[in-house]
C-alpha positions in Angstrom: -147.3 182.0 -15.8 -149.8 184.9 -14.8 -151.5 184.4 -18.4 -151.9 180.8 -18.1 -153.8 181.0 -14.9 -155.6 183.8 -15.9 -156.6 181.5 -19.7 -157.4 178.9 -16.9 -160.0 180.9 -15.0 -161.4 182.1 -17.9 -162.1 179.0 -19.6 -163.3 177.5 -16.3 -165.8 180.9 -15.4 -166.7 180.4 -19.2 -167.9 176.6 -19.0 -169.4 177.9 -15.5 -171.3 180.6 -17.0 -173.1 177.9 -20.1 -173.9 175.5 -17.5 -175.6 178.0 -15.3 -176.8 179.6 -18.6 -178.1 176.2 -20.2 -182.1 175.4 -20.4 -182.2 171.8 -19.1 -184.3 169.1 -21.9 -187.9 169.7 -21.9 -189.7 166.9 -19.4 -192.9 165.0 -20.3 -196.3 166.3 -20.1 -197.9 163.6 -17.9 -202.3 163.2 -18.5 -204.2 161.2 -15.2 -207.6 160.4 -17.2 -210.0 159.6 -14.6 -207.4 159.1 -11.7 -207.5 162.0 -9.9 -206.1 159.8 -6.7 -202.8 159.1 -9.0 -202.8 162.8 -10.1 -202.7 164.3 -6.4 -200.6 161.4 -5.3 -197.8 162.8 -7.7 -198.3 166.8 -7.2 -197.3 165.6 -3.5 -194.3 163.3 -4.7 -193.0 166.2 -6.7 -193.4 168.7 -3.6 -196.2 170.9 -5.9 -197.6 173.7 -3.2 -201.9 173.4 -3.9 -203.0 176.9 -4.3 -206.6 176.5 -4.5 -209.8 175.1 -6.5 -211.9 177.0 -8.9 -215.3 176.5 -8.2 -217.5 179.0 -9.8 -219.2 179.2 -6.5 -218.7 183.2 -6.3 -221.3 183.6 -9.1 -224.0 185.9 -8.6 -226.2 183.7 -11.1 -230.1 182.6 -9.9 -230.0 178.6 -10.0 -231.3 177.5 -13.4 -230.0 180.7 -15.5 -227.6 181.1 -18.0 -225.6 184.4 -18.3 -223.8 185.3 -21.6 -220.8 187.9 -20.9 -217.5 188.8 -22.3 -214.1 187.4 -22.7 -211.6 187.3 -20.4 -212.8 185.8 -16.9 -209.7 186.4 -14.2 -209.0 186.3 -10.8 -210.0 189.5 -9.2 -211.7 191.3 -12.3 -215.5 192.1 -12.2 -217.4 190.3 -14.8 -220.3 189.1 -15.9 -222.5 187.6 -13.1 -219.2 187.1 -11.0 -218.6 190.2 -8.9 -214.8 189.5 -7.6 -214.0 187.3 -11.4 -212.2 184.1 -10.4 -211.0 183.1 -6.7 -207.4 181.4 -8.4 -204.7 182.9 -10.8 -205.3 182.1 -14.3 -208.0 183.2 -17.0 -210.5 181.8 -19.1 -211.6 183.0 -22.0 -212.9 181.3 -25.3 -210.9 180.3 -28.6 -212.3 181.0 -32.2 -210.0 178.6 -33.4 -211.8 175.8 -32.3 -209.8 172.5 -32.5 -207.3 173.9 -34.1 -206.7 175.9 -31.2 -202.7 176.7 -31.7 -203.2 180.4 -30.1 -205.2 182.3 -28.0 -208.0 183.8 -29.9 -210.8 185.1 -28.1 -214.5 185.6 -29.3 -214.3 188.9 -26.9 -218.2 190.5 -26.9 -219.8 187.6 -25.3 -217.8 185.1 -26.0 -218.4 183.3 -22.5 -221.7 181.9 -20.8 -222.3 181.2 -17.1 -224.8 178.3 -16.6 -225.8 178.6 -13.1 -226.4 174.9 -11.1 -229.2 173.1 -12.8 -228.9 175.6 -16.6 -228.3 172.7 -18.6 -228.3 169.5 -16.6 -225.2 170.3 -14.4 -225.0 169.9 -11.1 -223.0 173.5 -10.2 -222.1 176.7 -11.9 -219.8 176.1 -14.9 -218.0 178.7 -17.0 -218.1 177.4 -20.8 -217.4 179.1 -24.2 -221.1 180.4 -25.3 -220.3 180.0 -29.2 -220.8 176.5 -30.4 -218.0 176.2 -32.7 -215.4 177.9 -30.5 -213.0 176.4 -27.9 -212.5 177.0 -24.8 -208.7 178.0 -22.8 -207.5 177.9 -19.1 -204.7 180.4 -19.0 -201.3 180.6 -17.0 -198.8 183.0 -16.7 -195.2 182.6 -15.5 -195.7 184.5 -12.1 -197.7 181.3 -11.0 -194.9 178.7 -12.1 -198.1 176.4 -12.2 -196.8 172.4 -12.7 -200.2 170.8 -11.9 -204.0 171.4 -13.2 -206.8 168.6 -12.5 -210.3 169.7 -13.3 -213.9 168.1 -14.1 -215.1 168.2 -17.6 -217.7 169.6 -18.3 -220.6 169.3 -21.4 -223.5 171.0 -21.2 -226.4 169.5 -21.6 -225.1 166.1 -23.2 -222.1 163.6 -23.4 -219.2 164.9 -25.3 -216.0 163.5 -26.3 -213.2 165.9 -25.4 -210.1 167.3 -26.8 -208.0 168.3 -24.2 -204.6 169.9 -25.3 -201.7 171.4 -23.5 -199.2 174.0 -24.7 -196.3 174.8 -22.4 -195.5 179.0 -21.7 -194.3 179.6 -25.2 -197.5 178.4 -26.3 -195.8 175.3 -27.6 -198.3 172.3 -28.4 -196.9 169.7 -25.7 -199.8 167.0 -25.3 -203.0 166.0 -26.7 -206.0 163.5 -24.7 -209.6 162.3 -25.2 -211.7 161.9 -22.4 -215.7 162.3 -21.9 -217.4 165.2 -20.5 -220.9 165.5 -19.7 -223.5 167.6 -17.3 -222.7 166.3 -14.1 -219.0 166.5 -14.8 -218.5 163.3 -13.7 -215.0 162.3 -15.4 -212.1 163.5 -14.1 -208.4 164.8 -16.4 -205.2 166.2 -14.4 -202.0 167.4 -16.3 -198.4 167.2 -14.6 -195.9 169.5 -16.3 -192.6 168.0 -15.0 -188.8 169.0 -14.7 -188.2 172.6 -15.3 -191.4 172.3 -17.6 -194.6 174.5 -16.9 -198.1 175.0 -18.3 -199.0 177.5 -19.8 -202.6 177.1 -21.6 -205.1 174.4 -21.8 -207.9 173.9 -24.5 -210.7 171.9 -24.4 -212.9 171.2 -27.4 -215.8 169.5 -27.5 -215.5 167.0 -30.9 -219.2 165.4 -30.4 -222.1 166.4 -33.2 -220.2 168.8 -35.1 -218.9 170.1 -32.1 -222.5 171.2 -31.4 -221.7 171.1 -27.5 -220.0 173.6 -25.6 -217.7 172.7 -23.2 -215.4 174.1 -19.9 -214.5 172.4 -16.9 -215.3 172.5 -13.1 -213.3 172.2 -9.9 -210.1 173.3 -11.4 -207.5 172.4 -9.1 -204.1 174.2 -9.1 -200.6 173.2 -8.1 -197.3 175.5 -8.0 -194.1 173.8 -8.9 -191.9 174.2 -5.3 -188.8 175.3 -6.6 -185.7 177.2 -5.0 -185.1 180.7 -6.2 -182.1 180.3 -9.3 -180.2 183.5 -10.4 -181.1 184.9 -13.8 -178.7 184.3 -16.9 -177.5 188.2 -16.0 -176.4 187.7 -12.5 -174.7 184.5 -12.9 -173.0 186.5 -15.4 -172.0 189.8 -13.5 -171.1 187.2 -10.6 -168.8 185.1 -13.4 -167.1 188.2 -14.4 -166.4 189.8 -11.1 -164.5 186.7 -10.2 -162.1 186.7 -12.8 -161.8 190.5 -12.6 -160.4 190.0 -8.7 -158.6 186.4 -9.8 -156.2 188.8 -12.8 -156.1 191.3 -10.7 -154.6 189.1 -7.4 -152.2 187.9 -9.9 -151.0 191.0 -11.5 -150.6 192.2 -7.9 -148.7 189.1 -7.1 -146.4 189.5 -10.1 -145.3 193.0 -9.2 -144.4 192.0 -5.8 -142.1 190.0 -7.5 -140.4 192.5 -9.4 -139.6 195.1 -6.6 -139.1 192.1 -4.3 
């Protein structure tokens, strides 16, 4: 009787332990083009916490200039012609890949220009790759769990047609959208990562003249996914196993009062 129950909890703290275990499906990568009413109106449906807005505004740049400096930009690192790097928690940096942008591959030695408000027809400071032909990426790490980016986009000194593309944190291609960027930065493109999804790098290629424009984006809004805390894989397991070490052992001890019973 003992090693039925004991098969019992075992198969039970076994089924337990692969449900706790389990990845749930990948969810939908959701693109607001030009709706940035509809994109804040679901961050706040799905209970995303708004950390901030990237601005640019920090830049040390005289209005009219344009500052080349080196890859990466990131919150709290000097660089370039922005003395504190960025005020929110991700990185820029530029992609030689271009289009084809499947990894982050940074130019490096001045791979990134600062056109200050009024450098090339736009209306504030922009970050944008400096080289032509390159890409440019919005970075996220896990730490910031970030479910929710809306930004302006951004093409210097003319209209550009836009390849925005969004890869989840394994740097898995999840999305791809078209949408118009010019100076002003005047159109608007939000991204909603949903279910246990989260994103984890964003490219934006300019696909006008050759891709003769460089592009980057403005007023980068960020928004955390507001989850509960969920034990890792390893605790769920140590937790699993302690409970059918004290289940066997509460029946052993029950089986030997038994005997000298």
């Amino acid at each position: 009787m003992r090693f039925r129950v004991a098969r019992s909890v075992v198969t039970i703290a076994a089924v337990a332990l692969c449900a706790a275990t389990a990845r749930p499906a990948s969810a939908d990568f959701i693109f607001f083009t030009n709706d940035q009413v509809g994109f804040l109106a679901a961050q706040t449906s799905s209970g995303n916490t708004p950390l901030g807005t990237e601005t640019f505004d920090q830049s040390t740049a005289t209005p009219g200039n344009v500052t080349v400096f080196n890859d990466p930009l990131t919150q709290g690192v000097p660089n370039g012609p922005f003395p504190t790097g960025l005020m929110q928690p991700f990185t820029i940096q530029s992609n030689t890949l271009a289009g084809g942008a499947t990894s982050p591959s940074p130019q490096g030695f001045q791979g990134l220009v600062n056109f200050a408000e009024g450098g090339g027809g736009n209306t504030s400071d922009v970050v944008l790759a400096n080289d032509t032909p390159d890409s440019l990426d919005f970075i996220f790490n896990r730490v910031t769990n970030i479910a929710g980016v809306g930004f302006n986009t951004i093409s210097i000194f003319d209209a550009s047609l836009l390849q925005i593309q969004v890869f989840d944190l394994d740097d898995v291609l999840r999305g791809t959208t078209m949408i118009n960027g010019n100076p002003q930065g005047t159109n608007f493109i939000g991204i909603q990562a949903t279910g246990d999804d989260r994103i984890g790098r964003i490219n934006i290629f300019s696909t006008t003249f050759g891709d003769s424009q460089q592009e980057g984006g403005d007023n980068i809004q960020l928004f955390q996914a507001n989850v509960a805390a969920v034990p890792e894989p390893s605790t769920w397991a140590m937790m699993i196993i302690g409970v059918i070490g004290l289940v066997i052992a509460a029946q052993r001890r029950k089986t030997t009062e038994r005997v000298w019973a």
